[in-house]
C-alpha positions as CSV (number, residue, x, y, z in Angstrom):
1,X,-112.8,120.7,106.2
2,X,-114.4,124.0,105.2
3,X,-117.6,124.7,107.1
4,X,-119.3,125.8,103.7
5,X,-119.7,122.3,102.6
6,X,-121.5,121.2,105.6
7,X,-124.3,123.2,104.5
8,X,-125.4,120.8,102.3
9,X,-125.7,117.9,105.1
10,X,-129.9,118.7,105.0
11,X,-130.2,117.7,101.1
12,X,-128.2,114.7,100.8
13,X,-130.9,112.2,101.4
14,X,-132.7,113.6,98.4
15,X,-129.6,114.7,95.9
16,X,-129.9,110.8,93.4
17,X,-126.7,109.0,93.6
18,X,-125.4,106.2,91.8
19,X,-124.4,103.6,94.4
20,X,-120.9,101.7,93.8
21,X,-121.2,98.3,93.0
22,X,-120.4,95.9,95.5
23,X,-118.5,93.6,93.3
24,X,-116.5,93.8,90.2
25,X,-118.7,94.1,87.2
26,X,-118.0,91.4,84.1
27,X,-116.8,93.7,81.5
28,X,-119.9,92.6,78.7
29,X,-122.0,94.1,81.0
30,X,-120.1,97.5,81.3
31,X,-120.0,97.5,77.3
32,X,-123.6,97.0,77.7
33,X,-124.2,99.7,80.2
34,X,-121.9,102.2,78.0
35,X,-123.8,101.2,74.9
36,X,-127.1,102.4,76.7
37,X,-125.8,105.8,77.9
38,X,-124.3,106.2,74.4
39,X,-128.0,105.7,73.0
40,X,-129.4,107.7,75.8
41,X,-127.6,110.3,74.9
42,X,-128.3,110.1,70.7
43,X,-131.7,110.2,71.5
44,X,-131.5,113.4,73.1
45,X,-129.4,114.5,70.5
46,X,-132.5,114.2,68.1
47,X,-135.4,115.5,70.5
48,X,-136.0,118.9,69.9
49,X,-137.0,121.1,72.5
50,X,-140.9,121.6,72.9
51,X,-142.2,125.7,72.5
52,X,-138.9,126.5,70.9
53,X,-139.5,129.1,67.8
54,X,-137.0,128.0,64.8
55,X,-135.7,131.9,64.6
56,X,-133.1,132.6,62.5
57,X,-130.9,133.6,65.1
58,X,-126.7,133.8,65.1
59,X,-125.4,130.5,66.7
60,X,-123.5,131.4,69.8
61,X,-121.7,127.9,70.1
62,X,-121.1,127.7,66.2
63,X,-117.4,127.1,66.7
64,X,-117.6,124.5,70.3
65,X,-120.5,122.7,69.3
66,X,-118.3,119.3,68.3
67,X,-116.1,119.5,71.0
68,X,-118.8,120.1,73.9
69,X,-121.0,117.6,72.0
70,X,-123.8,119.6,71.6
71,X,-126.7,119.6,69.1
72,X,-128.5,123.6,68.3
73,X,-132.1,122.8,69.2
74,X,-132.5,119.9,71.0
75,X,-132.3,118.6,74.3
76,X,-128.5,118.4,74.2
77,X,-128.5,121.9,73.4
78,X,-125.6,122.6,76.2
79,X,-123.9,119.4,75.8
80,X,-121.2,118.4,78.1
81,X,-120.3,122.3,78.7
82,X,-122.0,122.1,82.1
83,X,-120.3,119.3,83.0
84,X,-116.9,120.5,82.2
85,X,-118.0,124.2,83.9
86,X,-118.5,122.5,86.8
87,X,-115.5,120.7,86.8
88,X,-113.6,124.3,86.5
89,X,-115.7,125.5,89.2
90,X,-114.8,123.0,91.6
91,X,-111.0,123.0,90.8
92,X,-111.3,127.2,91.9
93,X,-113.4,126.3,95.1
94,X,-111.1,123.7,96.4
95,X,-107.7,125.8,94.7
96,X,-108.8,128.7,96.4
97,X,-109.6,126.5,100.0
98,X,-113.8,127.5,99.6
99,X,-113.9,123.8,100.0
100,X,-111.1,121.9,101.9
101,X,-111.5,118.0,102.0
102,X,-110.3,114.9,102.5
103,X,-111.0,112.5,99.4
104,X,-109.8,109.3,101.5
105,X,-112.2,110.2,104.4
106,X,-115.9,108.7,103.4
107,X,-118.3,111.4,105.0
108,X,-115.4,114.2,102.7
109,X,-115.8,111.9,99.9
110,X,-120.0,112.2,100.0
111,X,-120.0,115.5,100.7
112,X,-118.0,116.7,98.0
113,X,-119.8,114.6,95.5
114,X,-122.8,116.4,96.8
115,X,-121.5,119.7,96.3
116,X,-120.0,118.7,92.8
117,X,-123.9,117.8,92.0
118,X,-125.4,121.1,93.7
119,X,-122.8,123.2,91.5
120,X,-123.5,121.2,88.3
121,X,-127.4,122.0,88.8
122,X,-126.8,125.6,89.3
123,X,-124.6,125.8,86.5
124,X,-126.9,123.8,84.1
125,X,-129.6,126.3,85.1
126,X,-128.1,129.2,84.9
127,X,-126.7,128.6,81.5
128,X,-130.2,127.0,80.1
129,X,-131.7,130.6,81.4
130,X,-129.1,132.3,79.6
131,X,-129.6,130.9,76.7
132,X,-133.2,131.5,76.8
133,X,-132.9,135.6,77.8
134,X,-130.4,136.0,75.1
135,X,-133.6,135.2,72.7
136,X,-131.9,132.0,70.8
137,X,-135.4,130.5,70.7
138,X,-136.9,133.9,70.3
139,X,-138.1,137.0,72.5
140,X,-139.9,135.8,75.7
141,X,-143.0,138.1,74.5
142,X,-143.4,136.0,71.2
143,X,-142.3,132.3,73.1
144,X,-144.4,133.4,76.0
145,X,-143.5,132.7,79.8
146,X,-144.9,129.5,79.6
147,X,-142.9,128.0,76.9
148,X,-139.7,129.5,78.4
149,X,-139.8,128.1,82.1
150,X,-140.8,124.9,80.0
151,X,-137.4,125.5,77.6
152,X,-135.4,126.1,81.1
153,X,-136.8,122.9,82.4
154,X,-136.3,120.8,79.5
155,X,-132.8,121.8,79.5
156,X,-132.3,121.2,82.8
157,X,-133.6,118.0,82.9
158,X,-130.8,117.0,80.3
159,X,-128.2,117.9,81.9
160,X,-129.1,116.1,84.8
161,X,-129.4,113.2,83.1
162,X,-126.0,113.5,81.5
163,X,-124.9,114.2,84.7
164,X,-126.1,110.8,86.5
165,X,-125.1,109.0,83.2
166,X,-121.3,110.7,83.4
167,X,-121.5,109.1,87.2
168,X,-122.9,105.4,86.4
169,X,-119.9,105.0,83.9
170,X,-117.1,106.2,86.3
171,X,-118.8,104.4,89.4
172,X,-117.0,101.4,87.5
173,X,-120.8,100.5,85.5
174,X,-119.4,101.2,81.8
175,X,-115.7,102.0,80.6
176,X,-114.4,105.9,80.7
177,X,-116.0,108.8,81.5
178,X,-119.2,110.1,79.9
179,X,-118.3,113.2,79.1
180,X,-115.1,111.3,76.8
181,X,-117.8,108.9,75.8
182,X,-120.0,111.3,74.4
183,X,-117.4,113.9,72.4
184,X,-116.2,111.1,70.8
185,X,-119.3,109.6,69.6
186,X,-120.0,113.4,68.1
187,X,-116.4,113.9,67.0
188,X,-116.4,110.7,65.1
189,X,-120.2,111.1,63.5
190,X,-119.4,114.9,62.6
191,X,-116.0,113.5,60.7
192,X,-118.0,110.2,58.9
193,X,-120.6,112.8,57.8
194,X,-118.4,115.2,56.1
195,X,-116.8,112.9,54.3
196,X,-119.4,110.4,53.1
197,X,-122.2,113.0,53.5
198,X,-125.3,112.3,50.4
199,X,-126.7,115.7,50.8
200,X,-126.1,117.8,47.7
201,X,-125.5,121.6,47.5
202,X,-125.6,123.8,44.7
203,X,-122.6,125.6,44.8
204,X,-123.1,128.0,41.8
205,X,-120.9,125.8,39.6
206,X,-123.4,123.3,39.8
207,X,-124.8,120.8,42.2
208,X,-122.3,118.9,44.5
209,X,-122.2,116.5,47.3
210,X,-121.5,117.8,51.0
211,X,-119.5,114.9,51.7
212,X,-115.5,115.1,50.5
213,X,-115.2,111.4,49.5
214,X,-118.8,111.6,47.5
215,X,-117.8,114.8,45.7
216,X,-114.6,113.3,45.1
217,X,-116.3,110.7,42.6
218,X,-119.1,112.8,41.7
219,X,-117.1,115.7,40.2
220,X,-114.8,112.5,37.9
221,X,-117.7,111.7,36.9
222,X,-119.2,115.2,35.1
223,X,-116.4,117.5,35.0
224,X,-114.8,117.3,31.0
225,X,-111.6,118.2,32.6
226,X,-110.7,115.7,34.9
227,X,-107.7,117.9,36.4
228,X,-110.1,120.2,37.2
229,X,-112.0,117.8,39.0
230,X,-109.2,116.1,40.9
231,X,-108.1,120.2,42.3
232,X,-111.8,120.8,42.9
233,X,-112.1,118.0,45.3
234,X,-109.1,118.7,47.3
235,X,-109.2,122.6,47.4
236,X,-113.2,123.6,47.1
237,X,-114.0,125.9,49.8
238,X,-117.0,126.0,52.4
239,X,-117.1,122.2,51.9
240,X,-115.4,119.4,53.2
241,X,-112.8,118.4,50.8
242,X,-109.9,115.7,50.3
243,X,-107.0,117.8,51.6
244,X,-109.5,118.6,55.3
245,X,-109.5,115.1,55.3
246,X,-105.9,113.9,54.8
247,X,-105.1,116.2,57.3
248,X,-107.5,114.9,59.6
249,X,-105.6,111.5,59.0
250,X,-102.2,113.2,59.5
251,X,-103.4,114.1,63.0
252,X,-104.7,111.1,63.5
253,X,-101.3,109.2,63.4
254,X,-99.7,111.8,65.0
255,X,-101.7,111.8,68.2
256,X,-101.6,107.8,68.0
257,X,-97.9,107.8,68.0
258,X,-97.4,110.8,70.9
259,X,-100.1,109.4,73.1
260,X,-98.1,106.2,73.2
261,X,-95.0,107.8,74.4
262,X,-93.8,107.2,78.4
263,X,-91.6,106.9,81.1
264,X,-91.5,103.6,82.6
265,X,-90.4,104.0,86.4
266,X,-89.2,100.4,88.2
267,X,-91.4,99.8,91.7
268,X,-90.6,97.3,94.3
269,X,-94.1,95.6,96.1
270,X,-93.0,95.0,99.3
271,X,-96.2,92.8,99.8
272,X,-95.3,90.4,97.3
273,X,-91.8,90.0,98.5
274,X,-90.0,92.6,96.5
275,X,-91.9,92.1,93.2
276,X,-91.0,94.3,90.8
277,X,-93.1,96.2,88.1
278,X,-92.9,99.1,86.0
279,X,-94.6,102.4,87.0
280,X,-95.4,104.1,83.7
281,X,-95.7,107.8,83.8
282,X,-97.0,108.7,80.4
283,X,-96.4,112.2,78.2
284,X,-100.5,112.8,78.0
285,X,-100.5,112.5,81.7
286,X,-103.4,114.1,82.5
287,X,-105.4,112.7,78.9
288,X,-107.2,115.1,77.3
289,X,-108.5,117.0,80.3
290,X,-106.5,120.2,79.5
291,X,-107.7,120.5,75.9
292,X,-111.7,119.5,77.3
293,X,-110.7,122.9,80.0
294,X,-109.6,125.0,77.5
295,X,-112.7,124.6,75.2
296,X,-115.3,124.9,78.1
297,X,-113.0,128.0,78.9
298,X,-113.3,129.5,75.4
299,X,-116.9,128.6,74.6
300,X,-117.7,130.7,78.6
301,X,-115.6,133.4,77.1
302,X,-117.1,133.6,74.0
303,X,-121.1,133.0,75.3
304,X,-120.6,136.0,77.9
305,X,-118.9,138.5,75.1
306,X,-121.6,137.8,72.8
307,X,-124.3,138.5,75.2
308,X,-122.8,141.8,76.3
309,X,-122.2,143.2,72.5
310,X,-125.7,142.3,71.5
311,X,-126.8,144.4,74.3
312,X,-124.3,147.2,74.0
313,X,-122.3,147.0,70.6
314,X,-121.0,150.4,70.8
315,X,-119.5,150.2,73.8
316,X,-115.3,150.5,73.7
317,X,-115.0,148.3,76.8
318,X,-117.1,145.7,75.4
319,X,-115.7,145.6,71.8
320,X,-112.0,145.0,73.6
321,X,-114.0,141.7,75.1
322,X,-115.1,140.7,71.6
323,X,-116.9,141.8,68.4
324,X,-118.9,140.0,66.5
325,X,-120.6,139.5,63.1
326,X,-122.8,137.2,61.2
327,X,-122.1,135.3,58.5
328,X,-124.2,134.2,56.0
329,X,-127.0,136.7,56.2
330,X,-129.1,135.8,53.6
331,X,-129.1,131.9,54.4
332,X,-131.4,130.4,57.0
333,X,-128.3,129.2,58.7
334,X,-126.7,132.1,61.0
335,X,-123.1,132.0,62.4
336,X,-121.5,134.9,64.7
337,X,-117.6,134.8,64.4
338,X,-115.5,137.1,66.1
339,X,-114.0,139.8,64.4
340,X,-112.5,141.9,67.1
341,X,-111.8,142.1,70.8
342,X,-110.2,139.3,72.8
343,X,-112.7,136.5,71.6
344,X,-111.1,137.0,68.0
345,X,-107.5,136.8,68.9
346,X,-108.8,133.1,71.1
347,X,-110.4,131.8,68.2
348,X,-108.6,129.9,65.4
349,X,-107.9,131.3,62.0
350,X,-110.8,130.5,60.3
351,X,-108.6,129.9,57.2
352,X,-105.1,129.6,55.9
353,X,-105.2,132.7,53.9
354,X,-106.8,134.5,57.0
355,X,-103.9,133.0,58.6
356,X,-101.3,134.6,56.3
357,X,-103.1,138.1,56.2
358,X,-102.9,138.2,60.3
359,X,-100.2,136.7,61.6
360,X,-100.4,138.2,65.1
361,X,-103.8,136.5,65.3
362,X,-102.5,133.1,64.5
363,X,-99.5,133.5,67.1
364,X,-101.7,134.8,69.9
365,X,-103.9,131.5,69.2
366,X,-100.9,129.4,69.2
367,X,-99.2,131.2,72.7
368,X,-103.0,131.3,74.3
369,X,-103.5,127.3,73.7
370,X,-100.5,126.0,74.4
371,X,-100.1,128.3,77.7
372,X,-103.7,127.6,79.1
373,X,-103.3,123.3,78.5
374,X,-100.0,123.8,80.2
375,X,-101.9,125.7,83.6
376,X,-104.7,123.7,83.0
377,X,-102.8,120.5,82.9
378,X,-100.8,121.0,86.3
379,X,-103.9,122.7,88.1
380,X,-106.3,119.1,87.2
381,X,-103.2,116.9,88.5
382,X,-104.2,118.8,92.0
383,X,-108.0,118.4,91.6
384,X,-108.0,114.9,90.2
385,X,-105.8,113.3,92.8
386,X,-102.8,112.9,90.4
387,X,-100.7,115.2,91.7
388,X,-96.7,114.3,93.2
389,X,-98.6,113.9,97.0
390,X,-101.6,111.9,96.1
391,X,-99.7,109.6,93.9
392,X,-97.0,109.4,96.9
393,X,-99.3,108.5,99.5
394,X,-100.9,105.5,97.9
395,X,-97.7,104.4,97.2
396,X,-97.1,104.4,100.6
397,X,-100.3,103.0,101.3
398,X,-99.9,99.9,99.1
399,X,-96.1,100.0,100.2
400,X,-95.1,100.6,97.2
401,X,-91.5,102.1,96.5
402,X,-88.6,102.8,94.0
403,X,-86.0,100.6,93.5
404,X,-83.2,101.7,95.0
405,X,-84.6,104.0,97.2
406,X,-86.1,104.5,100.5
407,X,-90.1,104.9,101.0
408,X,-89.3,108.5,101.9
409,X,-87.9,109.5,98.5
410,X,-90.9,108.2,96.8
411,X,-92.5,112.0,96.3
412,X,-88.7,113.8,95.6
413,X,-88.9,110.7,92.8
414,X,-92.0,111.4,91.4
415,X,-91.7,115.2,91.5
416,X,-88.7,115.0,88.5
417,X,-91.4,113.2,86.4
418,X,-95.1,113.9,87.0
419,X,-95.5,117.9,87.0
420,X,-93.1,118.1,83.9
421,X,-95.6,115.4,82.0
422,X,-98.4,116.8,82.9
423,X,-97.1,120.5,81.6
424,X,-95.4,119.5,78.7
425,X,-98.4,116.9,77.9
426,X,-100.7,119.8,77.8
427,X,-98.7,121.8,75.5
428,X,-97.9,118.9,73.2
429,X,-101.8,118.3,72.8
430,X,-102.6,122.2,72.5
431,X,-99.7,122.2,69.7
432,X,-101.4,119.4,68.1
433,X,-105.0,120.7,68.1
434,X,-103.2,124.1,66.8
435,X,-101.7,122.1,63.7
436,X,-105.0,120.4,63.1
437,X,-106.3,124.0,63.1
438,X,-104.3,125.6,60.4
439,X,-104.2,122.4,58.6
440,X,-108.2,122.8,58.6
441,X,-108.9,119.3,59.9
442,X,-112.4,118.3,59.7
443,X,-114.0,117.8,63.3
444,X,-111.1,120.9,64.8
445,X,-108.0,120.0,66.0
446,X,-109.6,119.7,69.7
447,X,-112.2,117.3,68.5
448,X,-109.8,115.1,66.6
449,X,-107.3,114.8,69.7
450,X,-110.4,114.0,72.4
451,X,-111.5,111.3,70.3
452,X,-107.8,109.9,69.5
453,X,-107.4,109.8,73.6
454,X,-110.5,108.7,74.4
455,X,-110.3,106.0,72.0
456,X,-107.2,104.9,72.9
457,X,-108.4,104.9,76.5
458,X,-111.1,102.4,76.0
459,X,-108.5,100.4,74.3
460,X,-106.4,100.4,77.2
461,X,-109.5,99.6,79.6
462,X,-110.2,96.8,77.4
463,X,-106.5,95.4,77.4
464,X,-106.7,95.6,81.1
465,X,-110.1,93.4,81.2
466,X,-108.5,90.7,78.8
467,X,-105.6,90.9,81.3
468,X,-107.5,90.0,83.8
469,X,-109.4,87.6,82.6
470,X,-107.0,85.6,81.1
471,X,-104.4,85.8,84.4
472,X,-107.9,84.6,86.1
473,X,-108.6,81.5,84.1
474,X,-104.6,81.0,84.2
475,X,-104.6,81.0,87.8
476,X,-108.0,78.3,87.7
């Protein structure tokens, strides 16, 4: 094991942990422990942070905010981005042999955990101080020291608790992951919103209703021409409208139907006398971790280059990075997009017809997305202990094998299925989130696919608990 890690032996007795639990929790009460971090993490959603000034500032995570479930100007400010930072940051360490350990060995085990929590931390805070140099809540000299140590704190504290709450669910206390947990919940309330949404906007052809479905109705109602109305509601622009969300429901069924798609491999248990079982390996191997990579990725990328041009806009070296503009510069809501460098050519076509009058943009986003889910894919299948040798060795240690094989083929087996699923699963879910894209799906294509995995994920953890419980009362 790498001697770097061993540094942190002094602060283990004061990093928190959530301790396993010591027997298998009854799944009414792991619902209940998911519905509280759920909560816990809606309030914070609504808190806004104390001695922050409501400047009218460009929105650096405009375009990430509903994949990295994040709220401008609250406590969940950063979302899950420091988790998922973190988890990229770990993957480099131990790719690049920083950190070298043994997952089955218990002292590796607590020791990386520790140094997962240390990173996460550092990350957290340098990202919360980041944000508050850059001036989103305003200049230091008009916030005042105080207020922005307090702003750094507040932060901070968040995403420590998101951090212990993302651990209590996977110790085996609630069902998924909380990072999955929480992008769905702000996937799902972002899509119900914009299409049910009461808020009305004047538009300049008259007042209308920010929700698609609302509008829909509303415009029936006092437009004379009633084909008018109908084409208003499905092609008005800057608002949600009926064709965002029939596309959103197109994606839907298509991620539904892929994420169902496997190869079922036959296993022999020698324990129970040669029982045999199915092995499935499934096309989304690896879930939706490539797509949850490739945002965090971005939304770094796209942080750091705005930073640097608002310092030094001039500069040639920085504007091949990115360049960036405001939109909306008479409204008290401020958006920078990209509009040059390498941040523009990573960032989805912001509409069809922008999609038609750069085509090179639209197939550099396509060949970016789909190349980075594939890398990202393979690379988590080594970090995650899914890879061809992890999977292999508890097979072994359950002595488990293929039929019709020896236990020593059990790896050249796996090796045919498990790196091509987890490549061509990441490029099949950055195609998807691509489509939703150019189809202008409302949530982004990103969000739609997290929350059509993670939901089917907590369907499958609940199938699994019925199993169970039903085989247990069978067997009584």
């Amino acid at each position: 094991m790498s001697k770097a890690i061993h540094l942190l032996r002094p602060i283990i007795p004061i990093i928190p942990e959530v301790e396993k639990p010591t027997s298998s929790i009854p799944f009414r009460e792991r619902v209940l422990w998911t519905t509280c971090a759920l909560l816990i993490y809606m309030v914070c959603s609504n808190l806004p942070l104390y001695g922050a000034q409501r400047a009218r500032s460009s929105d650096p995570f405009y375009w990430m905010r509903v994949v990295l479930a994040s709220n401008r100007g609250t406590l969940m400010e950063l979302g899950v981005s420091p988790l998922v930072t973190t988890g990229m940051v770990m993957q480099l360490l131990a790719g690049a042999r920083v950190i070298d350990v043994n997952l089955d060995a218990r002292e590796d085990r607590v020791l990386f955990m520790a140094a997962q929590k240390v990173v996460g931390l550092l990350v957290t805070l340098t990202m919360a101080g980041a944000y508050v140099l850059s001036g989103t809540y305003g200049d230091i000299s008009s916030i005042g020291l105080g207020n922005a140590i307090l702003i750094v704190a507040q932060l901070t504290t968040a995403g420590w608790v998101l951090l212990m709450l993302d651990e209590m669910l996977q110790r085996g206390y609630g069902l998924g992951s909380g990072i999955s947990l929480f992008i769905a919940s702000h996937v799902s309330e972002t899509i119900v919103w914009k299409a049910f949404s009461p808020v009305t906007i004047n538009t300049g052809r008259g007042t209308e209703f920010e929700g698609a479905f609302l509008a829909f109705f509303h415009l029936l109602f006092v437009r004379r021409n009633k084909l008018q109305a109908i084409g208003e509601a499905l092609l008005r622009q800057n608002l949600p409208n009926l064709t965002s969300l029939m596309a959103t429901f197109l994606i839907f069924m298509a991620c539904i139907y892929m994420v169902g798609w496997r190869v079922n491999l036959t296993v022999k248990l020698q324990k129970a006398r040669g029982l045999e079982r199915p092995y499935p390996i499934k096309l989304f191997y690896t879930s939706n971790m490539p797509i949850i990579l490739q945002t965090a990725f971005v939304s770094n990328i796209f942080f750091v280059s705005q930073m640097l041009y608002k310092q030094s806009p001039s500069s040639p070296f920085i504007k091949l990075f990115g360049e960036w503009a405001v939109t909306s510069p008479d409204s008290a809501a401020q958006y920078s997009v990209p509009v040059g460098g390498l941040a523009y050519y990573i960032s989805p076509p912001a509409t069809f017809s922008v999609l038609l009058h750069d085509p090179f943009h639209a197939l550099f986003y396509l060949l970016f997305t789909l190349t980075a889910c594939a890398v990202f894919g393979r690379m988590w299948t080594e970090v995650s202990g899914t890879s061809v040798r992890d999977v292999a060795r508890q097979m072994r240690d359950n002595q488990v094998v293929m039929k019709g094989h020896r236990d020593t083929a059990t790896a050249k087996i796996l090796s045919r299925y498990i790196p091509i699923a987890a490549a061509l699963g990441g490029i099949c879910i950055g195609l998807l989130t691509v489509l939703a894209d150019y189809s202008g799906a409302i949530g982004s294509g990103t969000g739609i696919l997290l929350t059509v995995t993670i939901i089917y994920d907590f369907y499958e953890a609940y199938a699994r608990e019925f199993t169970n419980v039903a085989n247990g009362m069978t067997q009584m």
